[in-house]
C-alpha positions in Angstrom: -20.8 -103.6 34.6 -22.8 -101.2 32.6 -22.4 -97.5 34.1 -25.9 -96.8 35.2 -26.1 -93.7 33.0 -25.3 -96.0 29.9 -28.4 -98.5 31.1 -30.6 -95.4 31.5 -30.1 -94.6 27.8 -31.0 -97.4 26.4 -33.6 -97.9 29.0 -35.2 -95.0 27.7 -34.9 -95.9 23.6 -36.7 -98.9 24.8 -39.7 -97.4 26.6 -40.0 -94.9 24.4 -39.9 -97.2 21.5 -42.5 -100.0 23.6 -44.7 -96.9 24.1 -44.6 -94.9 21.6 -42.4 -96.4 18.5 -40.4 -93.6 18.4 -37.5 -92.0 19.8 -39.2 -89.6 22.6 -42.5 -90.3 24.9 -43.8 -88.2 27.2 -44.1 -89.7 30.6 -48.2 -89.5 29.5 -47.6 -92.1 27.2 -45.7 -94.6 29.3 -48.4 -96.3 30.8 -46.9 -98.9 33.3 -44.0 -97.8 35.3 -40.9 -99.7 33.5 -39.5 -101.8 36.6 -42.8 -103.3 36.4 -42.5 -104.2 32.7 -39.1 -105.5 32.7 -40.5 -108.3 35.5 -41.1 -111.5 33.9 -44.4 -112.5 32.4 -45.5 -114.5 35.4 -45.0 -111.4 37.7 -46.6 -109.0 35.8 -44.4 -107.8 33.1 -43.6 -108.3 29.5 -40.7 -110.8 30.1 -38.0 -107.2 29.0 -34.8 -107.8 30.5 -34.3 -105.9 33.1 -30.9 -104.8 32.1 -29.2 -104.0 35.3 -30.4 -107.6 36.5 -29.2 -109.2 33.3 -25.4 -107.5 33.4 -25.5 -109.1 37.6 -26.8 -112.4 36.3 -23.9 -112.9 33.8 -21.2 -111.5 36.4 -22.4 -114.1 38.9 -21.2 -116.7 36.2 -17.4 -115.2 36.8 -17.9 -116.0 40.5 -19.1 -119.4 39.6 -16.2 -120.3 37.8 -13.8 -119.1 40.4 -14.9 -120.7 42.7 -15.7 -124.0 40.9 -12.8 -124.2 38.3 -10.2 -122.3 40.5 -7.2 -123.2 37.8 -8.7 -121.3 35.5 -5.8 -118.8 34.3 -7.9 -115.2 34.9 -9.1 -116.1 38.5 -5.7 -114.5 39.9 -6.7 -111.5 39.0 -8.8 -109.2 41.0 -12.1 -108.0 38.9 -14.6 -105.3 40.8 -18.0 -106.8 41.7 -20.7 -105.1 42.7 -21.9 -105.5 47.1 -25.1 -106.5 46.1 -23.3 -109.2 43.1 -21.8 -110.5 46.3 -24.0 -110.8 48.3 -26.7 -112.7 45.7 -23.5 -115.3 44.9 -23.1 -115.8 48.8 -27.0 -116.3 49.2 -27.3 -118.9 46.2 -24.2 -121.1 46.6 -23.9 -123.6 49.1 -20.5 -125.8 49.6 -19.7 -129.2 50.9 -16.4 -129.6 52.3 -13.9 -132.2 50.8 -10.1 -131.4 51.5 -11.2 -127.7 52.0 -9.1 -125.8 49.9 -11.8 -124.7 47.9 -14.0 -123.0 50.3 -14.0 -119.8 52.4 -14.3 -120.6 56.2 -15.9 -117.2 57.2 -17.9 -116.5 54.8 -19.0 -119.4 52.6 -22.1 -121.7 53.5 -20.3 -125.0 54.5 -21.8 -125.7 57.7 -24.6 -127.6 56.7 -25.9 -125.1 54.2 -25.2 -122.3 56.8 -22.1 -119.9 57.3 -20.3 -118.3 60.3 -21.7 -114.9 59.2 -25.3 -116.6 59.9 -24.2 -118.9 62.9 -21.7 -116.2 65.1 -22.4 -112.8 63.5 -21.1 -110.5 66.4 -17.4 -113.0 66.2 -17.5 -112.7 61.9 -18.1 -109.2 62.3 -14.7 -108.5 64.2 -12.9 -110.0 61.3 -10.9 -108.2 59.0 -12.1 -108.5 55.3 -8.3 -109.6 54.7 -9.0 -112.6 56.8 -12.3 -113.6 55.6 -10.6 -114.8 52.4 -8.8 -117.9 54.4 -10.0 -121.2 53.4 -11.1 -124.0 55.8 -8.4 -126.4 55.1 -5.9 -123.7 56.4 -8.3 -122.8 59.4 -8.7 -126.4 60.3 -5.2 -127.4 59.8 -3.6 -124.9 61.6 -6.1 -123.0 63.8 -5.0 -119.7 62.4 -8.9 -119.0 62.3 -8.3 -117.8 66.0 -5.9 -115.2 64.7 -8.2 -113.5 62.4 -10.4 -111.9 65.7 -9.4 -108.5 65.9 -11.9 -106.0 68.0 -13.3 -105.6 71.7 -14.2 -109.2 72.9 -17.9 -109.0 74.1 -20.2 -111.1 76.0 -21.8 -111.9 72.3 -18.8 -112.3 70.5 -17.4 -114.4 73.3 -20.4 -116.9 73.1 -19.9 -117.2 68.7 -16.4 -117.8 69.7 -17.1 -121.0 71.6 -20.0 -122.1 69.3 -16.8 -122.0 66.6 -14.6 -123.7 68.3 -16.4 -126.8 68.9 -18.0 -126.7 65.6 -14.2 -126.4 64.1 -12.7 -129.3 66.6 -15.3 -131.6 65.5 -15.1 -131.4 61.5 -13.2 -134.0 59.7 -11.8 -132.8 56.4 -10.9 -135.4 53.7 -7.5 -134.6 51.6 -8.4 -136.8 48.8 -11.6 -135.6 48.2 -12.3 -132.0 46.5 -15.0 -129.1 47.3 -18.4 -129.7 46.1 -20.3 -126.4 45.3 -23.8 -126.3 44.7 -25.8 -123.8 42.6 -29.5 -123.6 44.7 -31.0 -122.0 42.2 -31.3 -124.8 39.9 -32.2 -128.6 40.2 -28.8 -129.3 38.7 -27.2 -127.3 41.2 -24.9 -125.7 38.4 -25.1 -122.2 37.5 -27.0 -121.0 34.6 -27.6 -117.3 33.7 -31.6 -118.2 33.5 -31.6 -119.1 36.8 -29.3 -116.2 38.1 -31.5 -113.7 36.2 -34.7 -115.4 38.2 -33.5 -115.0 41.0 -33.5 -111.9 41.1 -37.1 -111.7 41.4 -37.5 -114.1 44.3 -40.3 -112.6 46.6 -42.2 -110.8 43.6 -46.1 -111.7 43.5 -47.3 -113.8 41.0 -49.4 -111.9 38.4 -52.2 -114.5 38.3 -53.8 -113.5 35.3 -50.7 -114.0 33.6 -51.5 -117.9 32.3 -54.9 -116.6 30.9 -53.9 -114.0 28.8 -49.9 -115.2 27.9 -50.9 -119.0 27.1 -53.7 -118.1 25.7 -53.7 -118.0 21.6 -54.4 -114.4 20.7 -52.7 -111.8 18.6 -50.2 -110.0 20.7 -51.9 -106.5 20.4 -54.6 -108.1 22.2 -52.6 -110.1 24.7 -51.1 -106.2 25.4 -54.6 -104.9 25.7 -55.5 -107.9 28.6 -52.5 -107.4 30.2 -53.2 -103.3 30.4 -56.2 -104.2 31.3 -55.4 -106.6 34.3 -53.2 -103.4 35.8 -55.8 -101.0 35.5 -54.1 -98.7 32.7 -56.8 -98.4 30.1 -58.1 -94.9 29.7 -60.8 -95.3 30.8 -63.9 -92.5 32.3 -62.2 -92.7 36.1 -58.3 -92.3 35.5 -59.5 -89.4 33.0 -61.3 -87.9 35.7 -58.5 -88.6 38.6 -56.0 -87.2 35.8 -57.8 -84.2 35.6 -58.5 -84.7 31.5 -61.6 -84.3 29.7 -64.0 -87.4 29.6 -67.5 -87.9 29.1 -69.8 -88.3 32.3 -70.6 -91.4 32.2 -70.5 -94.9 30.3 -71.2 -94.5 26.5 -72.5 -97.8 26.1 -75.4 -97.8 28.9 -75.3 -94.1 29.8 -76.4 -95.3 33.4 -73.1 -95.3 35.7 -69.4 -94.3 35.4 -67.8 -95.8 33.0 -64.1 -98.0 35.0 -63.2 -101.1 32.9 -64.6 -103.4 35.3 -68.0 -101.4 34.3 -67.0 -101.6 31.1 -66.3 -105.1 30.4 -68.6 -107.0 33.2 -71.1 -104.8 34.7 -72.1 -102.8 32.1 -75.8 -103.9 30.9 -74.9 -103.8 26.9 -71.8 -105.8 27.5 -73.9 -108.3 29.2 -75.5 -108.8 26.4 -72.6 -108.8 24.4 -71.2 -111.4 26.4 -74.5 -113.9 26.9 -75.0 -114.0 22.8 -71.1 -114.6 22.2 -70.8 -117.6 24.8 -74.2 -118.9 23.8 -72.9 -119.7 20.3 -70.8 -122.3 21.7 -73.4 -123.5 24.2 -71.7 -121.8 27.7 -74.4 -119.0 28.2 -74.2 -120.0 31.4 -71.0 -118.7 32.0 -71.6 -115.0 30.7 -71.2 -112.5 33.4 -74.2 -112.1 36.2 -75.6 -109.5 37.9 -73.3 -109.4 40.8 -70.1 -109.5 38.6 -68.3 -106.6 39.6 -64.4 -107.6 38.6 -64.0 -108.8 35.3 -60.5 -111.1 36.2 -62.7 -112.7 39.5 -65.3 -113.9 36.4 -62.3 -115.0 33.8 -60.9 -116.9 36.8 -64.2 -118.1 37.5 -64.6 -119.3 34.7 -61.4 -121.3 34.1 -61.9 -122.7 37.9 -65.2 -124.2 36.9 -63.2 -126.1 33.6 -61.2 -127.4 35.8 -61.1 -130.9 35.4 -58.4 -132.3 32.5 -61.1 -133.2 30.1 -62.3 -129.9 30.0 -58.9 -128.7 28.6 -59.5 -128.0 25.1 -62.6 -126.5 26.2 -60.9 -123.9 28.8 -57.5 -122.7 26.3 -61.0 -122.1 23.2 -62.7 -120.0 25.8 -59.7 -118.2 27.0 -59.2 -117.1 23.6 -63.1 -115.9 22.9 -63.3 -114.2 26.0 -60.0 -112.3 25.1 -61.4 -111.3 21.8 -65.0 -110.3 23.4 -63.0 -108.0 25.7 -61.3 -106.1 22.9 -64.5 -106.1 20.5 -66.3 -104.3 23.3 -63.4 -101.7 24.0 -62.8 -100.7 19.9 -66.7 -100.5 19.8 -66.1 -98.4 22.8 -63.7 -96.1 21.3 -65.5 -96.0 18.3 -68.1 -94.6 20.3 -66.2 -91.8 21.8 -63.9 -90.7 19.0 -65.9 -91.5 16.2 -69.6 -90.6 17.8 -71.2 -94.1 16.5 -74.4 -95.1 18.6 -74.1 -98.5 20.3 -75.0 -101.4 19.2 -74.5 -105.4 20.7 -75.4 -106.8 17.6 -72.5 -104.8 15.3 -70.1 -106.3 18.6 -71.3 -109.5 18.4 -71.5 -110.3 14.6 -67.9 -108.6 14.8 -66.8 -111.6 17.1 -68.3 -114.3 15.4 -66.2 -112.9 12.1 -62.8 -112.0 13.6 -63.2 -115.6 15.7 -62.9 -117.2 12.0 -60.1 -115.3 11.2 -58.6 -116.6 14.4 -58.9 -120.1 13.6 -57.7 -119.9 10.2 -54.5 -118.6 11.6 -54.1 -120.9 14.4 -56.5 -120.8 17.7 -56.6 -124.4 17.8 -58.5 -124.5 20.9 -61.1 -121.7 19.3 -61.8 -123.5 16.0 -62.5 -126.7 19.1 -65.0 -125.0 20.6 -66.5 -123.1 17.0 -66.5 -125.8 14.8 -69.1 -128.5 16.2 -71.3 -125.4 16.8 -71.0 -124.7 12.9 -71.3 -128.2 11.7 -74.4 -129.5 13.4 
């Protein structure tokens, strides 16, 4: 493994470089917290390998091998794995017993996709880490299992002991048949580093805007912008004001209530507007943001969940991508605005869109030009 100082150096080159394109960034400019942007895409990251993961993933491939292709001429050598390496390989490999040579009796999974450590705890605990290395053909064969126990006997321990001995009089091992060890991370059930790495991230939440805005055809500063957007980290009036920063007092597009990018891109009366005019050009007014659209991912899902059906495919992957570029024309007129002092107007936004939307399909938004073109040909 990678010593953790040399994975926080080049950590840091990276953030600073994804934040800032240069070598230093202040912790200002880092606008997502980096665990969260080396998850994959689907969990709310940018799909960066998370480095430390990545360096466990590929030494779980050493444990694979020793344990599946024990002739191999390295595995007699002893190689320093890290506890938590361990414990991952343990969780994701399960064994079925041939001849038994091949498999650990205290510790590997080969009772049914369970092991002693999860059957008789209190008895596996009382055995020496020496021990736990025997395999099941020797424990079966010659009962030496019972030898391993070391440690006060206890009412618990007592009770695993039993549960072990009937479970180890009543297994049948077959000498002409070898090990089988299965991978359970993969529907192969032989490692790969992909699904190694993945499972690292079992029990994450599922970022559900993630389909919208990383399927979607867009160009990838404004796939960056959605996905800054769908974690709050726009600066936006309220995290100036929470930051203690200066900011105006209130939206600059409506000048009627505090400007948070919910406001912004949904609630806000000019982009409203904005949005009716840009969806009615393709005949889906009726999908443009109401009055009691407060969350402007509720209405994007909204809208894909009422293009649900298979037919309406082409129709959904077009919209995806106007709706993304709506949502950036309104925040650059919105900077404009506050850097540049330019009054608002929905029309500049909206002839903006209809533009840049050509550009789009000239370089590829398939589902775009789909949902354009019949408008522009009738």
């Amino acid at each position: 493994d990678l010593p953790s100082w040399a994975l926080k150096a080049i950590d840091k080159i990276r953030r600073n470089f994804l934040w800032r394109g240069r070598k230093e960034a202040m912790g200002g400019h880092c606008l997502v917290a980096w665990n969260k942007v080396t998850r994959p895409k689907e969990l709310g990251g940018l799909g960066i390998s998370h480095l430390q993961h990545m360096c466990w993933a590929l030494r779980l491939r050493w444990l694979w091998l020793k344990k599946t292709e024990p002739d191999r001429p390295w595995t007699a050598f002893n190689f320093h794995v890290h506890p938590s390496v361990l414990a991952f390989f343990s969780a994701a490999v399960s064994s079925e017993v041939g001849n038994g040579r091949n498999t650990l009796f205290w510790t590997d999974k080969w009772l049914n996709g369970q092991s002693l450590q999860q059957l008789a705890p209190h008895l596996v605990r009382i055995v020496s880490s020496r021990a736990k290395k025997r395999s099941v053909q020797d424990a079966l064969t010659t009962g030496s299992w019972v030898q391993d126990i070391r440690g006060a006997i206890t009412v618990n321990v007592l009770s695993d002991f039993f549960k072990v001995w009937d479970l180890a009089a009543s297994w049948i091992l077959h000498p002409e048949q070898e090990d089988k060890h299965i991978w359970l991370l993969s529907s192969s059930g032989n490692y790969t580093a992909k699904s190694a790495y993945d499972g690292f991230f079992i029990g994450s939440t599922t970022f559900r805007s993630w389909g919208r805005i990383w399927k979607s055809w867009a160009p990838v500063k404004c796939k960056f912008f959605m996905w800054l957007v769908a974690h709050g980290r726009c600066w936006t009036v309220d995290r100036l004001a929470r930051k203690g920063l200066p900011h105006p007092q209130s939206c600059l597009l409506c000048d009627q209530e505090e400007e948070t990018m919910n406001h912004l891109l949904v609630s806000c009366v000019f982009s409203r507007e904005v949005w009716f005019n840009i969806l009615k050009t393709v005949g889906l007014q009726h999908l443009s943001p109401s009055l009691d659209s407060s969350s402007f991912d509720d209405w994007w899902e909204n809208v894909n969940m009422t293009l649900i059906s298979p037919s309406d495919k082409k129709l959904r992957k077009g919209l995806n991508s106007l709706i993304i570029l709506g949502a950036w024309a309104i925040w650059i007129h919105r900077n404009q605005c506050v850097f540049n002092g330019e009054q608002p107007r929905a029309s500049k936004v909206i002839n903006w869109v209809m533009a840049e939307s050509h550009l789009w399909c000239r370089a590829g938004a398939r589902g775009l030009s789909d949902i354009l073109l019949p408008r522009h040909t009738i």
